[in-house]
N, C-alpha and C positions, 0 to 999 in steps of 0.2 A: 371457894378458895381463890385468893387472889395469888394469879399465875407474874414469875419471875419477868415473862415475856413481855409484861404492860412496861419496862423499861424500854423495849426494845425502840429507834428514832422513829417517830411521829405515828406509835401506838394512839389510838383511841379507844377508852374502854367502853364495852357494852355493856347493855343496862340490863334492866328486869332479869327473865328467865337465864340469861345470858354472860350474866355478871361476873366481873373474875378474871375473862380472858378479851381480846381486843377487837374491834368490832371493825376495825380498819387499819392500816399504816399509812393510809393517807393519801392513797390513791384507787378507791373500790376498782374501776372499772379494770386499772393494772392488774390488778389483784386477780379476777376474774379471769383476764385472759393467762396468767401466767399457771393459774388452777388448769385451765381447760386445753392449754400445752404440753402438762403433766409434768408444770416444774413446781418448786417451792413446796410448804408445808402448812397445816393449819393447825394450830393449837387449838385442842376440844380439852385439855385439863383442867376444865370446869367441871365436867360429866364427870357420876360415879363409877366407880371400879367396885364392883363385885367378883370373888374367887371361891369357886367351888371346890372342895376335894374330899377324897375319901373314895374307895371301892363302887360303892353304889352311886355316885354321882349321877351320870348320866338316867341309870332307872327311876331314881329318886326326881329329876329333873322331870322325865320323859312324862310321870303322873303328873305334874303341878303347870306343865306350862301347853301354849296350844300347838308346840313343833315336834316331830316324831328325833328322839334324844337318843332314845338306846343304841343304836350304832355310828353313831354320829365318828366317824370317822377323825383321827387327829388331823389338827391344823385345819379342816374343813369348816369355813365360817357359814353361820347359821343365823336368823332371825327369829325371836316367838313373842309370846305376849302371855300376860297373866288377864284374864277375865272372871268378872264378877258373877255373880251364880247366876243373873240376869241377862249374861255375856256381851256386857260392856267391857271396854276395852279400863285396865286399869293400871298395867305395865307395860311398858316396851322392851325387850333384852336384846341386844347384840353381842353376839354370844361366837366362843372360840375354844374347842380344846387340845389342851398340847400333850396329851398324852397320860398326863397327871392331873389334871385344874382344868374347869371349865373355865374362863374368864368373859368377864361380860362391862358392856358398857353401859348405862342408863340416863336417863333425862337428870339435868341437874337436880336436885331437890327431891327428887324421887328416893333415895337410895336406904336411907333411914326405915321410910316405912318396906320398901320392898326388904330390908334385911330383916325385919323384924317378925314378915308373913312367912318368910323360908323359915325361917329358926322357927316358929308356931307348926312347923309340918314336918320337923324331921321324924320325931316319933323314934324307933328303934331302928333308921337308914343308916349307915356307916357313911356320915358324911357332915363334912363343915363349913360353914357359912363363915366367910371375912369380907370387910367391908375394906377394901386397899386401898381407898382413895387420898388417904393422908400419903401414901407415898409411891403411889402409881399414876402416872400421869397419860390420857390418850392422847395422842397424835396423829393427823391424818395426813396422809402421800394419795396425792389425785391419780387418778387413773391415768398409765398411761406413764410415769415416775420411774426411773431406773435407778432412783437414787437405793442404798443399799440400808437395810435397817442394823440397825446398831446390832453385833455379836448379844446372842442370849436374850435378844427381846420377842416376847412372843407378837405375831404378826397374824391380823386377820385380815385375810383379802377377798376383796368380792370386787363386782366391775364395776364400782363407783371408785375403787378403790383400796388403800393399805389403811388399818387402826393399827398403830401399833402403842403396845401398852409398856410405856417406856418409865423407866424408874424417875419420879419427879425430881432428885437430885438431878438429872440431866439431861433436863428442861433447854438450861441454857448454852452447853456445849453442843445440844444439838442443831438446835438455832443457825449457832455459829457454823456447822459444818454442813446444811441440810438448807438453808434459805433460799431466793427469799421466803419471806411469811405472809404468810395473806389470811385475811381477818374471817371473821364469820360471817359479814356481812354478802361475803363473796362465799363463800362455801354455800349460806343459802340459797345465792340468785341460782347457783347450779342446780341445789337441790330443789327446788321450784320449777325449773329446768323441766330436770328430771321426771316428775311428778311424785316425786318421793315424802310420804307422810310424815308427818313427827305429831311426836305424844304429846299432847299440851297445845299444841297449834291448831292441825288439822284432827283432831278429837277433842272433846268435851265429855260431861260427866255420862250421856247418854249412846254415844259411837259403839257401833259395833264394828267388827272387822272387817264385814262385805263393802261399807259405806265406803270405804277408803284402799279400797284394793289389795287388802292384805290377805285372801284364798288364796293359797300356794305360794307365798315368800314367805310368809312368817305364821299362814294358821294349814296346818296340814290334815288332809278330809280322810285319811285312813289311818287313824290310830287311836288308842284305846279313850276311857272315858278320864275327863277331865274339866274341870269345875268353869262354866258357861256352855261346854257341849253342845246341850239341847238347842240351846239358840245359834248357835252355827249350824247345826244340822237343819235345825228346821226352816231357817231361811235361806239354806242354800239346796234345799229339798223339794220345798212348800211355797217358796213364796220372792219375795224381794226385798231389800232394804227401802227401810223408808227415804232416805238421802242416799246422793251419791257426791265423789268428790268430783270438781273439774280444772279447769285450766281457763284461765282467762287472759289476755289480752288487753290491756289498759290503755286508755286513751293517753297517746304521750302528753299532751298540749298543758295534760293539769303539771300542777308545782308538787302538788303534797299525795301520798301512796295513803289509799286505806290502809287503815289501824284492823289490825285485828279486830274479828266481830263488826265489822262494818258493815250494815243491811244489802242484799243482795233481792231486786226487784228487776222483775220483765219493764225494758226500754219503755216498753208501750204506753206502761201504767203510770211512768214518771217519778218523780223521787215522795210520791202521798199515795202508789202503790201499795200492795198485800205484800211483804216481807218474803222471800222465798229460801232464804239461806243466807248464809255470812261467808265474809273475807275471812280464810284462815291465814292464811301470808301473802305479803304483797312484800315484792321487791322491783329493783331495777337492774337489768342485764345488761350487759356491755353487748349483746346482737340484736336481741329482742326488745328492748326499750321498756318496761313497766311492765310486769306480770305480778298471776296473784294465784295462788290456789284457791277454791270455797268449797264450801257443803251445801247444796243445794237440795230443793226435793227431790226426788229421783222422777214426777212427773212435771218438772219443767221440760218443755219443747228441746232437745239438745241441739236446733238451733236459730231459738230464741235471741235475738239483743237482748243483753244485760246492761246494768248501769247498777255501781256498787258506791253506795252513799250515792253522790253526784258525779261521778266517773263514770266515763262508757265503757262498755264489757263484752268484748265477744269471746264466748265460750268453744272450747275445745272439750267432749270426751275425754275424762279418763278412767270412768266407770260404771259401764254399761248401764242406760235404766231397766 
């Protein structure tokens, strides 16, 4: 859905996975520091809007996904994931309930099929599935933000931040009273920062949860059984992941940032080295200069020189081998 905000003065729209909402206003690195001051706003109403209601919700929830649901406390924001019987990762939810509705955020493109596996599991739950993203739009407030969220908008906060799931009718008034705006470009250098994963990025068709740091934000190790289970238990019981994620370091000197999936080899071995893992995100920071997250082996040396395509790469930890 293409967002009202690409009018906004010297929007640039984003492309691929991204598409819809602005990828800049024309100045990243402003942009960045005005995120990390905890002013301005980022339009995410590209992402889908998922609404859950009915009695059962939560219990309903609690079986389907990898986060403990049933008490889930209003207004308390929460992370989980849906995994495949193989316990691959195959949704991301970011999730809110106010009392009445779960509400939840998803990867652009995602939302279709995820509505379609919830409504395949209701069975006889007292509960409904709406896909709101025609007329719910997310918006995020940085950490740190005292701006005040619109009356009647549900608000989820965690210490990255506020989502708030604002009626896409006002989109643009909110703009106008909540600016300035900063693109995605600059939400992800944070979120890269951060070491904070995304679906479709820092996962592929084979990720499981361990590889990417998600035990205890978003896959929780005491609660009942639910569909990829055995494989969280048993790697977090038995054994280790085969990859892990990390943080890298990029040589400023180059012009151009690895692309996603860009080969990740040991310095030593040169760029006709054994392949050891890929670029999930490569961005540039307004303190840091060029960083990247990968997925690497989980028995690369942690601290090995890297060199990612033709890039030099010094890796940081951020998940344990």
């Amino acid at each position: 859905m293409k967002s009202p905000l690409l009018s906004l003065p010297g929007a640039v729209a984003a492309e691929g996975r991204d598409e819809g909402v602005a990828a800049h206003y024309g100045d990243l690195f402003r942009e960045q520091r005005v995120l990390a001051e905890g002013d301005g706003f980022v339009d995410l109403s590209h992402r889908g809007v998922i609404a859950v209601t009915g009695d059962d919700r939560l219990s309903w929830l609690h079986l389907l996904l990898t986060q403990y649901m049933t008490d889930l406390p209003a207004g308390r924001a929460t992370d989980a994931l849906i995994l495949s019987a193989n316990g691959h990762i195959e949704h991301a939810l970011y999730l809110v309930d106010d009392g009445e509705t779960v509400w939840a955020h998803v990867e652009p493109g995602t939302r279709e099929e995820l509505v379609a596996y919830l409504e395949s599991m209701k069975f006889f739950y007292r509960v409904e599935v709406a896909d709101r993203t025609e007329d719910i739009a997310v918006v995020h407030l940085p950490a740190g933000s005292v701006a005040e969220a619109p009356e009647g908008v549900v608000v989820r906060e965690t210490a990255h931040g506020r989502d708030l799931f604002l009626p896409r009718a006002d989109l643009e008034s909110f703009a106008a009273s909540h600016g300035p705006a900063a693109g995605l470009l600059a939400y992800e250098a944070l979120r890269v920062e951060a070491h904070r994963p995304r679906l479709g990025f820092e996962t592929d068709h084979r990720t499981i949860p361990h590889e990417i740091g998600l035990i205890g934000s978003a896959v929780h190790l005491q609660k009942g059984c639910y569909r990829g289970q055995e494989t969280v238990a048993r790697v977090q019981n038995l054994g280790k992941p085969p990859r892990r994620l990390v943080f890298l370091h990029l040589d400023g000197s180059e012009v151009l940032l690895p692309g996603h999936g860009t080969p990740v080899r040991l310095a030593a071995d040169g760029e006709e080295g054994r392949q050891l893992g890929f670029v999930t995100t490569a961005v540039r920071h307004h303190e840091l200069g060029p960083i990247a997250l990968a997925l690497v082996k989980r028995n690369v040396p942690v601290d090995a020189p890297l060199i990612a395509g033709t890039t030099a790469a010094a890796q940081e930890t951020v998940v344990e081998p």
